[in-house]
KETIRO-855961 format. One line per 10 residues: number of its first residue (from 1); their letters; for each residue x, y, z of N, C-alpha, C. Coordinates in nm, 2 decimals, padded with zeros to 4 digits, m for minus. Example, Ala and Ser with C-alpha at 12.3 -4.5 7.8 and 13.67 -1.06 7.14 Angstrom:
! residues 2
1 = AS = 01.32/m00.57/00.78/01.23/m00.45/00.78/01.32/m00.33/00.78  01.28/m00.22/00.71/01.37/m00.11/00.71/01.29/00.00/00.79
! end
This chain:
! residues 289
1 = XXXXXXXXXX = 19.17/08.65/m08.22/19.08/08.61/m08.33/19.15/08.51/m08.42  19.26/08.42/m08.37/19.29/08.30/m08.48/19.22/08.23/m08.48  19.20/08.17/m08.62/19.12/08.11/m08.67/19.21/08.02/m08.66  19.22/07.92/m08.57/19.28/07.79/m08.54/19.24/07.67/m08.65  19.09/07.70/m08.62/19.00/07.57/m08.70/19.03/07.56/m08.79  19.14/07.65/m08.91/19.13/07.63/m09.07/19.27/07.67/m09.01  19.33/07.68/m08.99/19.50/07.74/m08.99/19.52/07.60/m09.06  19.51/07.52/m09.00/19.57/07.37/m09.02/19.57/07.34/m09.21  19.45/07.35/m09.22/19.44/07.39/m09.36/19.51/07.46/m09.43  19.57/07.57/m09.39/19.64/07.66/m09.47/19.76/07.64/m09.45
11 = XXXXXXXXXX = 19.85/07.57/m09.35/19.99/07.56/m09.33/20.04/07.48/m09.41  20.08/07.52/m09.44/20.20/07.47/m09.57/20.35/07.49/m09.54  20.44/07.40/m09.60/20.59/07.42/m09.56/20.67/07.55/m09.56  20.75/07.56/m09.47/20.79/07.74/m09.53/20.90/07.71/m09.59  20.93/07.61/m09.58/21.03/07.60/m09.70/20.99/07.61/m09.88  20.87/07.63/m09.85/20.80/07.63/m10.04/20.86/07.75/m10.12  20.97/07.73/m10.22/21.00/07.80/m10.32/20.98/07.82/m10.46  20.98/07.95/m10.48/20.96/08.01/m10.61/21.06/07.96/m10.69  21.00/07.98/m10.83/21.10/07.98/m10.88/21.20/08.12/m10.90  21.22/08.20/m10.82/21.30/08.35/m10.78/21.35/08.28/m10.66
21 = XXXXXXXXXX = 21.49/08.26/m10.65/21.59/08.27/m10.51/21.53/08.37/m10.41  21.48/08.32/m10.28/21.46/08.45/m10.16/21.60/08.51/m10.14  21.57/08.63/m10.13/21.63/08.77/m10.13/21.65/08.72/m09.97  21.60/08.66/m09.85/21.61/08.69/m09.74/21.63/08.56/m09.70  21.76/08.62/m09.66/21.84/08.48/m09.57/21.74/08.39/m09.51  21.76/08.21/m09.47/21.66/08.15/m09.42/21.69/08.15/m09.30  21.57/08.18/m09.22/21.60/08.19/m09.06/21.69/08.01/m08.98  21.80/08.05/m08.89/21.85/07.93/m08.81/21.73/07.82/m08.78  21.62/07.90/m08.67/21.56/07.82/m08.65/21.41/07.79/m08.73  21.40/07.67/m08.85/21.23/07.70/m08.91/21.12/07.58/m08.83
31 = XXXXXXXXXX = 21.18/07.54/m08.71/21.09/07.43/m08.66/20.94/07.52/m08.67  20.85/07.49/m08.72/20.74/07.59/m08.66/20.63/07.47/m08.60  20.49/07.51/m08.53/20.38/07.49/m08.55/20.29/07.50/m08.64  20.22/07.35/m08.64/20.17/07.37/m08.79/20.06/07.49/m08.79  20.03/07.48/m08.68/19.92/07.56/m08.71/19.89/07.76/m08.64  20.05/07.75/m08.64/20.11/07.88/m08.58/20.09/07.99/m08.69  20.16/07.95/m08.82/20.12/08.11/m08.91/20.01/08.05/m09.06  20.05/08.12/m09.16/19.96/08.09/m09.30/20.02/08.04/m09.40  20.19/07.98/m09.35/20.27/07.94/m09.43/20.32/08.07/m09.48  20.38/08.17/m09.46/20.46/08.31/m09.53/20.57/08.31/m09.48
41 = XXXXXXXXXX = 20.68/08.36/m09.52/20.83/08.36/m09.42/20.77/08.49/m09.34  20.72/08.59/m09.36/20.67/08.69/m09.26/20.52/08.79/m09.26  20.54/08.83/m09.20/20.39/08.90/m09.18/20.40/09.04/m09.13  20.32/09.15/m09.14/20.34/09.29/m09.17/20.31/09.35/m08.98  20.29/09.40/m08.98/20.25/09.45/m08.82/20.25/09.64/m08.79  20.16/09.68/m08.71/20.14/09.81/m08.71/20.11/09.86/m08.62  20.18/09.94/m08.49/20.13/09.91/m08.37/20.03/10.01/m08.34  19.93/10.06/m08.38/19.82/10.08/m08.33/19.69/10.10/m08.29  19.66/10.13/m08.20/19.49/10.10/m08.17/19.41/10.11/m08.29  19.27/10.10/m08.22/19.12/10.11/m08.35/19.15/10.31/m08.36
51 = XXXXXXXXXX = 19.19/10.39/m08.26/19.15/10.50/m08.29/19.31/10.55/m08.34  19.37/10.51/m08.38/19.47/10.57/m08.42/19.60/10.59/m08.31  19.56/10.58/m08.22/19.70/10.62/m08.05/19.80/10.46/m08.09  19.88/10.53/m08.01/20.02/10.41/m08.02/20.00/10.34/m07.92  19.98/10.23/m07.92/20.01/10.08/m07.83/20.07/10.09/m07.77  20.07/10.09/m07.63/20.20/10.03/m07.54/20.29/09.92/m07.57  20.40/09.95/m07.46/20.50/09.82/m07.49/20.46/09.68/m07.47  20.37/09.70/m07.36/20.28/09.55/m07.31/20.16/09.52/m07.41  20.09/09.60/m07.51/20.02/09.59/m07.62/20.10/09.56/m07.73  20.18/09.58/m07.77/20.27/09.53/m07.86/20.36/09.36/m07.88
61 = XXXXXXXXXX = 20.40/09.35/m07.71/20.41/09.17/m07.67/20.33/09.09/m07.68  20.21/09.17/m07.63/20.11/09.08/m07.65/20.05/09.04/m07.73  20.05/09.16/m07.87/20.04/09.13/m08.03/20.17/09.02/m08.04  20.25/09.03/m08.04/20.35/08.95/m08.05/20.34/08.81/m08.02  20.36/08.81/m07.92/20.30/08.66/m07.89/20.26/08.58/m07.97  20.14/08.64/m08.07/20.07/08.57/m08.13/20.16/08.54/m08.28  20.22/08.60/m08.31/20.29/08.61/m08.40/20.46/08.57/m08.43  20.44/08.43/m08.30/20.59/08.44/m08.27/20.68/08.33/m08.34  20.58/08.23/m08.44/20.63/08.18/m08.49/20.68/08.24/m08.68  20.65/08.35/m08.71/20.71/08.44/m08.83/20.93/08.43/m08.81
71 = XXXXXXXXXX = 20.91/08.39/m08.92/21.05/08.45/m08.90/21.07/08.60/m08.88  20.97/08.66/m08.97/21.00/08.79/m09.01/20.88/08.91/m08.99  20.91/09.00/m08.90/20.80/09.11/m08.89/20.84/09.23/m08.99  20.73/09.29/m09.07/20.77/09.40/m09.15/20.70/09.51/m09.05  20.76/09.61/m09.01/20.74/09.74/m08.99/20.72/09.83/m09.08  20.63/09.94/m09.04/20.66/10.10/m09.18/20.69/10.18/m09.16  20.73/10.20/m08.99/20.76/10.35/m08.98/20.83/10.33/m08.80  20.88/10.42/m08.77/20.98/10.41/m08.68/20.88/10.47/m08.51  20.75/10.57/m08.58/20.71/10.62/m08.47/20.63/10.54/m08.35  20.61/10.59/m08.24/20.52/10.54/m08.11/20.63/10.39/m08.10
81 = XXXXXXXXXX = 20.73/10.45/m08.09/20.86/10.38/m08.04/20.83/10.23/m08.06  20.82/10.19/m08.22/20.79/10.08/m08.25/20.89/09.94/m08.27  21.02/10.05/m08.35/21.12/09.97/m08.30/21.16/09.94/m08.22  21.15/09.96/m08.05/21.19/09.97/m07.96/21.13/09.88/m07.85  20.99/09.86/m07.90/20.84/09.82/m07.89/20.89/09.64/m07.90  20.91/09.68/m08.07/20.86/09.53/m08.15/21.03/09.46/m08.07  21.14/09.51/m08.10/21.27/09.46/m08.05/21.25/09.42/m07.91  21.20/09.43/m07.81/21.13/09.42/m07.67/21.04/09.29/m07.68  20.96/09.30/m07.78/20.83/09.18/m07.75/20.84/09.06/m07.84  20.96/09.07/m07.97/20.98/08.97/m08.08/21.02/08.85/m07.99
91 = XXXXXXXXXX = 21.02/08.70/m08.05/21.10/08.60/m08.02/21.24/08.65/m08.07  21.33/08.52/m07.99/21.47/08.56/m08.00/21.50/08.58/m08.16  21.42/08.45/m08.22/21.50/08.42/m08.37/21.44/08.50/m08.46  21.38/08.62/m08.43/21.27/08.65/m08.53/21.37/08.79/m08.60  21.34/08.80/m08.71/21.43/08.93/m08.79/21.28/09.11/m08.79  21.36/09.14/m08.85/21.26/09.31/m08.86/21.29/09.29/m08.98  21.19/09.35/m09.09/21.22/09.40/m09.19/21.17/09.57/m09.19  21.25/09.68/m09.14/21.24/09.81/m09.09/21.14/09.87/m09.20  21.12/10.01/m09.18/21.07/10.08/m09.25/21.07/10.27/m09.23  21.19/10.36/m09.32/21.17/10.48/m09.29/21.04/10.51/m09.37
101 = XXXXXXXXXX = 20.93/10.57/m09.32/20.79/10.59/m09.38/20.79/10.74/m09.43  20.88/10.80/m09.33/20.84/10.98/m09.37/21.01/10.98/m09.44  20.97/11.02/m09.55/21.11/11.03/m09.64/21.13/11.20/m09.65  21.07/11.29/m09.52/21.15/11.46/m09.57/21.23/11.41/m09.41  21.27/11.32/m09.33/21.36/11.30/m09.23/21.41/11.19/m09.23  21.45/11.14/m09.33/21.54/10.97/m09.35/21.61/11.01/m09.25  21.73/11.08/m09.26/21.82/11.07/m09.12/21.80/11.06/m09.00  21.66/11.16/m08.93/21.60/11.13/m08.82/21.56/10.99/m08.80  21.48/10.91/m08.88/21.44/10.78/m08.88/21.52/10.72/m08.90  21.63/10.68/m08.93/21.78/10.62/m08.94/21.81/10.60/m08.78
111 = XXXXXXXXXX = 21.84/10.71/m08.72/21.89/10.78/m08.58/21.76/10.71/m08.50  21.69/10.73/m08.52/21.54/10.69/m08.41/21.57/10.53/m08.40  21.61/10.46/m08.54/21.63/10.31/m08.55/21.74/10.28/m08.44  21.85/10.30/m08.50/21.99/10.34/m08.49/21.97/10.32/m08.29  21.89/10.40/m08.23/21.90/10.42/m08.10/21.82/10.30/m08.02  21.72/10.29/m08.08/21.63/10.13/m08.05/21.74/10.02/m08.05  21.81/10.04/m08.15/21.93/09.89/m08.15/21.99/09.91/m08.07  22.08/09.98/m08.05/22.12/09.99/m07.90/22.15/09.94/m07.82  21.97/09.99/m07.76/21.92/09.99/m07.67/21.87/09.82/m07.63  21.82/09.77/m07.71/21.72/09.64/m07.73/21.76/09.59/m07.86
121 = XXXXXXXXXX = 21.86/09.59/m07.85/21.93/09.46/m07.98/22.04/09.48/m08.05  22.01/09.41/m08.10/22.16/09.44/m08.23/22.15/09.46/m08.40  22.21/09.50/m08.43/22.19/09.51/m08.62/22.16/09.35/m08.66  22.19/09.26/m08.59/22.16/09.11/m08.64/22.01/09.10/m08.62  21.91/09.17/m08.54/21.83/09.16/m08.57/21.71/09.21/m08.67  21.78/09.26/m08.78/21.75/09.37/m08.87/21.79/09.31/m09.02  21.67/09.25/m09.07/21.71/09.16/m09.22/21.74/09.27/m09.35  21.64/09.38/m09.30/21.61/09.52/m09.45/21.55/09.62/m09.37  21.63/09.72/m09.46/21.57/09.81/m09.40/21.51/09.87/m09.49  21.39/09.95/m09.49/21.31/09.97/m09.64/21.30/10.18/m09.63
131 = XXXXXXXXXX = 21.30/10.20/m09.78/21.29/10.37/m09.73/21.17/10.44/m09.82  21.03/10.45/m09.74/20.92/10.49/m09.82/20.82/10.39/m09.85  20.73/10.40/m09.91/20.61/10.29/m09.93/20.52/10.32/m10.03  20.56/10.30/m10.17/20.46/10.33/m10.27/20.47/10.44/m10.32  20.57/10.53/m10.32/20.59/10.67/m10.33/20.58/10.69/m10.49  20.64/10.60/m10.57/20.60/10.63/m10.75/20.45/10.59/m10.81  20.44/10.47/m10.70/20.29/10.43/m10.74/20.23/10.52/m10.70  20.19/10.61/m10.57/20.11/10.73/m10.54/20.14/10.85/m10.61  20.22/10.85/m10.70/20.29/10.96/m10.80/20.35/11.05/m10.66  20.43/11.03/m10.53/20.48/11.10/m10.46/20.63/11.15/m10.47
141 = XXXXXXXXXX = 20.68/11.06/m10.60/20.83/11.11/m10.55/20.86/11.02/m10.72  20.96/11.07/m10.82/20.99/11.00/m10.93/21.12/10.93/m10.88  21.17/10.84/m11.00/21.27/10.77/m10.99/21.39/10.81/m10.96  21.40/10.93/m10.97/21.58/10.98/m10.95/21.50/11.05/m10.78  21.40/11.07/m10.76/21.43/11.11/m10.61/21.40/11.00/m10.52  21.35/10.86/m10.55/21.40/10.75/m10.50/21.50/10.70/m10.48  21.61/10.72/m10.57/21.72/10.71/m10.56/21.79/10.79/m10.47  21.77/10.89/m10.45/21.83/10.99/m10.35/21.79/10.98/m10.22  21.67/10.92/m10.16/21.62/10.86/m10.07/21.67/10.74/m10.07  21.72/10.64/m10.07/21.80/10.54/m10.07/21.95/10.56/m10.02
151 = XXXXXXXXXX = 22.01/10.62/m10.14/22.15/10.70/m10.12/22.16/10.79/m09.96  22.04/10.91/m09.91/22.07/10.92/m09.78/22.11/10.83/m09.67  21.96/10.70/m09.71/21.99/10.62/m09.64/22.05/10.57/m09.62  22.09/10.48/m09.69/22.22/10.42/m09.71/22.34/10.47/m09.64  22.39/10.57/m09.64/22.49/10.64/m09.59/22.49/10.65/m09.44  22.34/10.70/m09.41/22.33/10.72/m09.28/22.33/10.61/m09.16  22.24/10.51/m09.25/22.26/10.35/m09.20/22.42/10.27/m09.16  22.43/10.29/m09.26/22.63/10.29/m09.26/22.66/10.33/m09.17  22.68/10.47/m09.14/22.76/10.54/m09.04/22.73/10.47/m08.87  22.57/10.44/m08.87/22.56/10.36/m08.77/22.56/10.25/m08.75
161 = XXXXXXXXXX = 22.62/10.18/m08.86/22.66/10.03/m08.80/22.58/09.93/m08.87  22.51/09.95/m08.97/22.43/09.87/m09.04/22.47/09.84/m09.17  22.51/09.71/m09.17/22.52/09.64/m09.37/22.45/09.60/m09.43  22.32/09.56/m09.40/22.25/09.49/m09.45/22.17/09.53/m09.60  22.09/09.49/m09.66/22.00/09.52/m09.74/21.95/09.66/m09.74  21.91/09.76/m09.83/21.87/09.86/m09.78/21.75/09.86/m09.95  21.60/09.89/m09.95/21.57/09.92/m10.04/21.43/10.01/m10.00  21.39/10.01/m10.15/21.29/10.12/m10.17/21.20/09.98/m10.21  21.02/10.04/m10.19/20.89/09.94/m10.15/20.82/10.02/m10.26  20.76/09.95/m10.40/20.67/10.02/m10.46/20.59/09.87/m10.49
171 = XXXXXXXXXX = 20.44/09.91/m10.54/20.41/09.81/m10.65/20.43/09.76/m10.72  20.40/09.60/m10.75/20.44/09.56/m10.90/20.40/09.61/m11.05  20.32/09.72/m11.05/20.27/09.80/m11.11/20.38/09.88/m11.16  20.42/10.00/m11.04/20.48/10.09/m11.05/20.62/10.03/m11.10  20.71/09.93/m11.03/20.79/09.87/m11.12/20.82/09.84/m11.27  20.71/09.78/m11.28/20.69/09.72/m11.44/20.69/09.86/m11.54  20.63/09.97/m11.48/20.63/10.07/m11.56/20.73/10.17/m11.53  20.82/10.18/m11.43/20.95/10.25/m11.40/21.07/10.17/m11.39  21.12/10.05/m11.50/21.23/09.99/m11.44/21.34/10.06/m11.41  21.34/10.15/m11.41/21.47/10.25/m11.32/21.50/10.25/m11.21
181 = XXXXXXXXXX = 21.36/10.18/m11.11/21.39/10.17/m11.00/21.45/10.04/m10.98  21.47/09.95/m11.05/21.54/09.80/m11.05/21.67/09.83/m10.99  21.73/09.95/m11.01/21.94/09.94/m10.98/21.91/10.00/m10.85  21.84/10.06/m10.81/21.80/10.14/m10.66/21.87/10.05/m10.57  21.75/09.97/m10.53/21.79/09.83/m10.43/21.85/09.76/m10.41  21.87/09.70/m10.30/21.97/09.60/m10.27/21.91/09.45/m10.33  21.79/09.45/m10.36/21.69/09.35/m10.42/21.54/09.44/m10.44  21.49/09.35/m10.50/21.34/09.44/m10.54/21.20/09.34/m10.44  21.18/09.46/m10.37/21.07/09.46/m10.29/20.96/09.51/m10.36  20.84/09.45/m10.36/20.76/09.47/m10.40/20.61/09.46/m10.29
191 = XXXXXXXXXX = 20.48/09.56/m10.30/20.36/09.49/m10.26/20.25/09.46/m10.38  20.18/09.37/m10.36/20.08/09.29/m10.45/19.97/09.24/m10.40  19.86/09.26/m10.47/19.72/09.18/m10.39/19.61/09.17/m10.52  19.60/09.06/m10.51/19.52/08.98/m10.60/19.40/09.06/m10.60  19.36/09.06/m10.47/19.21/09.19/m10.48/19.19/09.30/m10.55  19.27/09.38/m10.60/19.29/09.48/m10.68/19.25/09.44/m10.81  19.36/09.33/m10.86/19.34/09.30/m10.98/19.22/09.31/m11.01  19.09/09.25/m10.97/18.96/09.23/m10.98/18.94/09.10/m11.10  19.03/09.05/m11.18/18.97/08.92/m11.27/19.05/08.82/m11.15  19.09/08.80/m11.03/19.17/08.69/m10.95/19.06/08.64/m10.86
201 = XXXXXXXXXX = 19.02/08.47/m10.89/18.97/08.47/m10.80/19.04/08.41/m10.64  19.00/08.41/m10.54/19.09/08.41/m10.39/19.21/08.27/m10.42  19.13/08.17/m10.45/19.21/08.05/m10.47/19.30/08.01/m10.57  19.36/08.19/m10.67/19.40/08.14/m10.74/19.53/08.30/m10.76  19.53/08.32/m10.59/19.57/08.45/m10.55/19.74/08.44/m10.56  19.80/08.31/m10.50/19.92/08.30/m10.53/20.02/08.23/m10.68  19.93/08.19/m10.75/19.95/08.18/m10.88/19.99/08.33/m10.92  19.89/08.36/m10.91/19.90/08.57/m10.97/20.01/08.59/m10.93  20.01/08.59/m10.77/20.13/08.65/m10.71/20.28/08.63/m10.81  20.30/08.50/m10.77/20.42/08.42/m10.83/20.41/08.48/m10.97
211 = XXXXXXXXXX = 20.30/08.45/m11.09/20.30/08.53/m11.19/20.41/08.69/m11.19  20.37/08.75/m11.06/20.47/08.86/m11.09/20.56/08.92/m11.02  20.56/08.81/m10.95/20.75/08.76/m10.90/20.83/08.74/m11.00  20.77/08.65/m11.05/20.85/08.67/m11.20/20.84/08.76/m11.32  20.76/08.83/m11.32/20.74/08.92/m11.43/20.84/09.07/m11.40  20.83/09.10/m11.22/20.91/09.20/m11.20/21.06/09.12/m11.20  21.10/09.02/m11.16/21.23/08.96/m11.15/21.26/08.94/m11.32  21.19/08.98/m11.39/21.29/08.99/m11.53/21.32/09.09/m11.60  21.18/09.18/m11.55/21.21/09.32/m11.59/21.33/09.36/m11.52  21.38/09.33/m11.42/21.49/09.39/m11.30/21.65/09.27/m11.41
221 = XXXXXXXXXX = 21.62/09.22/m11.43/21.72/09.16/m11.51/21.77/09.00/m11.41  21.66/08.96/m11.37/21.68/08.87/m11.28/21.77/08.86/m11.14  21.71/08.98/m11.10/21.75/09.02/m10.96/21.65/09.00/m10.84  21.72/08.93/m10.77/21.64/08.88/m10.67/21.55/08.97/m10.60  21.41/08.89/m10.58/21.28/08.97/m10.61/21.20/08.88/m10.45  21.16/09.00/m10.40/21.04/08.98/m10.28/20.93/09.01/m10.27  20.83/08.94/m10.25/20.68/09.04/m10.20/20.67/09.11/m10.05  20.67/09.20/m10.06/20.67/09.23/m09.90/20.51/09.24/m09.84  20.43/09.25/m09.90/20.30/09.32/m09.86/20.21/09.23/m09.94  20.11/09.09/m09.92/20.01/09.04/m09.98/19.93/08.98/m09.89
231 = XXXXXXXXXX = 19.79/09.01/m09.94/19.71/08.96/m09.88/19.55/08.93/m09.93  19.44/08.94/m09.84/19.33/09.02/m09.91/19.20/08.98/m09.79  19.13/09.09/m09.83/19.02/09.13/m09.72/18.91/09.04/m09.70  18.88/09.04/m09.58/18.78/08.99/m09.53/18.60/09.03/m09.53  18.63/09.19/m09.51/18.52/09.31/m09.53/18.53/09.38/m09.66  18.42/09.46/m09.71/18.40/09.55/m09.84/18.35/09.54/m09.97  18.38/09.60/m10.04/18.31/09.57/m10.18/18.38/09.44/m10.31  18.29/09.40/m10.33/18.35/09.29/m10.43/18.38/09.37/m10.58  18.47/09.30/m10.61/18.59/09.37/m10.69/18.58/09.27/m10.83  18.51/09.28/m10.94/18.54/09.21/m11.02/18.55/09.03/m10.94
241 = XXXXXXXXXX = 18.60/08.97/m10.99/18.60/08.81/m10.93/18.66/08.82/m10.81  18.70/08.87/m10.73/18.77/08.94/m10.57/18.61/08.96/m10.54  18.66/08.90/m10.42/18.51/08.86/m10.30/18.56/08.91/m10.17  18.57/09.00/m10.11/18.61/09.03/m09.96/18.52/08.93/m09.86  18.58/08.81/m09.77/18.53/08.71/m09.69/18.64/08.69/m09.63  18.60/08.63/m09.50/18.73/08.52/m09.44/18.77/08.37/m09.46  18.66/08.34/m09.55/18.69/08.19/m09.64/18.80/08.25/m09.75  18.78/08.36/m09.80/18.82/08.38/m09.90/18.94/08.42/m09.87  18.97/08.51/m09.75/19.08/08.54/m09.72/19.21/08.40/m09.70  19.14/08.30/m09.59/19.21/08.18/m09.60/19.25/08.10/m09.71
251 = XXXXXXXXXX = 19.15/08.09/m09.81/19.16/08.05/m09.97/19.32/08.12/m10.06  19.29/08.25/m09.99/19.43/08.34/m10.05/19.56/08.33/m10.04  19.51/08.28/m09.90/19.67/08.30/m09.81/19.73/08.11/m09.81  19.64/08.05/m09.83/19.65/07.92/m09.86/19.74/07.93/m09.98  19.68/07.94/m10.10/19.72/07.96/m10.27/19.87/08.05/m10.22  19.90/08.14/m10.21/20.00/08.23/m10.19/20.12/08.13/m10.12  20.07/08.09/m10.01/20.22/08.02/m09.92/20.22/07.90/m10.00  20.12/07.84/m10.05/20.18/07.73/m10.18/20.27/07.77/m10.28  20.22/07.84/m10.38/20.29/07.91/m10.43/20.46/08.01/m10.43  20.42/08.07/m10.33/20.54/08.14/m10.29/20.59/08.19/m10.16
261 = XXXXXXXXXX = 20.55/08.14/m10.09/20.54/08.19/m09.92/20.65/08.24/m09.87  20.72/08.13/m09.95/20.87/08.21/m09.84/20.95/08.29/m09.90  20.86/08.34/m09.99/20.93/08.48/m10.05/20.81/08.64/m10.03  20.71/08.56/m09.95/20.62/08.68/m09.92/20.59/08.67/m09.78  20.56/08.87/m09.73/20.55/08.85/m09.63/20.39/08.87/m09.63  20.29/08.83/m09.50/20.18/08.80/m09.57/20.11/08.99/m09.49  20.03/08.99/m09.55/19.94/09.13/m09.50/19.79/09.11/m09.43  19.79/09.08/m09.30/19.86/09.23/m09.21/19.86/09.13/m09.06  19.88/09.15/m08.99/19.84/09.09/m08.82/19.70/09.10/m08.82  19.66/09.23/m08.84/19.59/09.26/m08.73/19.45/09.35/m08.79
271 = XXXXXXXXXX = 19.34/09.35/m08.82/19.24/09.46/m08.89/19.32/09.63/m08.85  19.32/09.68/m08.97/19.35/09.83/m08.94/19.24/09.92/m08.91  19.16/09.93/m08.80/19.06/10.00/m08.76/19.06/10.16/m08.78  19.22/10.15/m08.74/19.27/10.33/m08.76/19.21/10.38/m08.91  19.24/10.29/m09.00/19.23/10.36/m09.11/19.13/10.43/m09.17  19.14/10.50/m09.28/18.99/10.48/m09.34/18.95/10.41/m09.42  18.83/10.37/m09.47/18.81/10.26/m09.53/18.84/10.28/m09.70  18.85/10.36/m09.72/18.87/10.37/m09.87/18.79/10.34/m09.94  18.77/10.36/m10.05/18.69/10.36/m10.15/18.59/10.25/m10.19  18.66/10.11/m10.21/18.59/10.02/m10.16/18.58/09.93/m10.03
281 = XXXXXXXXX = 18.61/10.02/m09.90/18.55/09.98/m09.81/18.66/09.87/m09.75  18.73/09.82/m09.81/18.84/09.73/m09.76/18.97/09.74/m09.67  19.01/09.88/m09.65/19.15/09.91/m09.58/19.16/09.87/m09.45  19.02/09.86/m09.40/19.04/09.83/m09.26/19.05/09.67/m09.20  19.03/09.59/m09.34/18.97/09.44/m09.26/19.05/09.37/m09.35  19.18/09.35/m09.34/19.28/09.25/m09.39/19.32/09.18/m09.27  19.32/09.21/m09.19/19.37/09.13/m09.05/19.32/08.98/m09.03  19.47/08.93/m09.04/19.48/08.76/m09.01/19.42/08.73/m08.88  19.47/08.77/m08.82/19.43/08.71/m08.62/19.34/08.85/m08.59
! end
């Protein structure tokens, strides 16, 4: 389902910079096709069906494919042998930005990682590894037990051979109102989506963004700052000046990679059918292609 016809429209340089230094090394090779991604340094990915079952390994390449010009794929969780999956079907030059999702087995998900490398690659193909996903914003876990979810990690990652980046994923929200989590990370990862806010209109989605790229990059004391998760819907209820369409979605992702692209990765590959639709009806239809 790419929308080829407007991609061209929306590609923009991936070299376009914030004013925030990317946290994430620039890939060797950035030759891209113009009309290959949405202009983002990366894009999020999930490997499973409309009913919730895990994708095969040949379902997973063949998602891939499509997605081969990203420097960067974000994962969120280690299960239905994803890393093992995504390491198998990536292009050569493409990085992981990992994800332990269930934080009562960091170690296990460490070790699950840990064995996919291996097996199918190397720690070079692994830019961050992330531990949890919104857990202060969902009121699931406070600031000192983020920290301790990190710290396992960390350690455990270590022992297997990993240096890289290691951080914790909350909202720009949750940030701004806990800067305690700023010393946690190895840089601050953040997700954001103009659709929520409800006064953004689509075309004016990466302004916002960048707005709080920099707003968390100073609360953090000007520590290098990422969006890992932005995007916005195609299906569901309209939100204040947020219009869920696929014009609109294009309009977003256009404004955003102008703005800040290669410091965000964009949300999502793919419609999340698994999910449920939430409240306003939007969880399932963010999907670019």
């Amino acid at each position: 389902m790419v929308f080829s016809n407007i991609l061209n429209a929306v590609a923009v340089s991936l070299l376009a910079v914030s004013a925030i230094a990317s946290p994430l090394p620039q890939a060797h090779h950035m030759h891209k096709r113009a009309d290959a991604t949405v202009g983002t340094r990366g894009i999020t990915y999930s490997p499973y069906t409309s009913t919730g079952d895990c994708k095969s390994t040949e379902e997973v390449a063949s998602d891939l494919a499509q997605l081969a010009d990203y420097d960067l794929i974000r994962l969120y969780g280690v299960d239905c042998n994803q890393v093992g999956n995504v390491l198998q079907g990536k292009a050569a030059n493409q990085t992981l930005f990992l994800g332990i999702f269930y934080v009562n087995d960091i170690e296990g998900g460490v070790q699950t990682i840990a064995d996919a490398i291996q097996q199918y690659g190397s720690w070079d193909d692994v830019d961050t590894v992330s531990v949890g996903n919104e857990l202060v914003n969902d009121g699931e876990a406070t600031v000192a037990q983020i920290g301790q979810y990190i710290d396992t990690a960390r350690a455990a990652l270590t022992g297997a051979g990993y240096t890289g980046p290691v951080v914790s994923v909350d909202t720009h929200v949750a940030i701004i109102a806990n800067p305690g989590l700023c010393a946690l990370s190895d840089y601050i990862a953040f997700n954001a989506h103009a659709y929520f806010d409800g006064n953004v209109v689509a075309s004016d989605a990466g302004k916002w963004l960048l707005g709080n790229i920099q707003e968390v990059s100073s609360i953090c004391g000007g520590k290098r700052t990422a969006v890992v998760e932005s995007g916005w819907p195609t299906q569901g209820s309209v939100n204040g000046l947020a219009v869920p369409s696929k014009e609109n979605q294009q309009a977003a992702l256009s404004s955003i990679a102008g703005a800040c692209g290669n410091d965000t990765i964009a949300f999502t590959a793919f419609d999340d059918l698994w999910k449920a639709p939430g409240p306003q009806g939007v969880e399932q239809y963010w999907g670019i292609y």
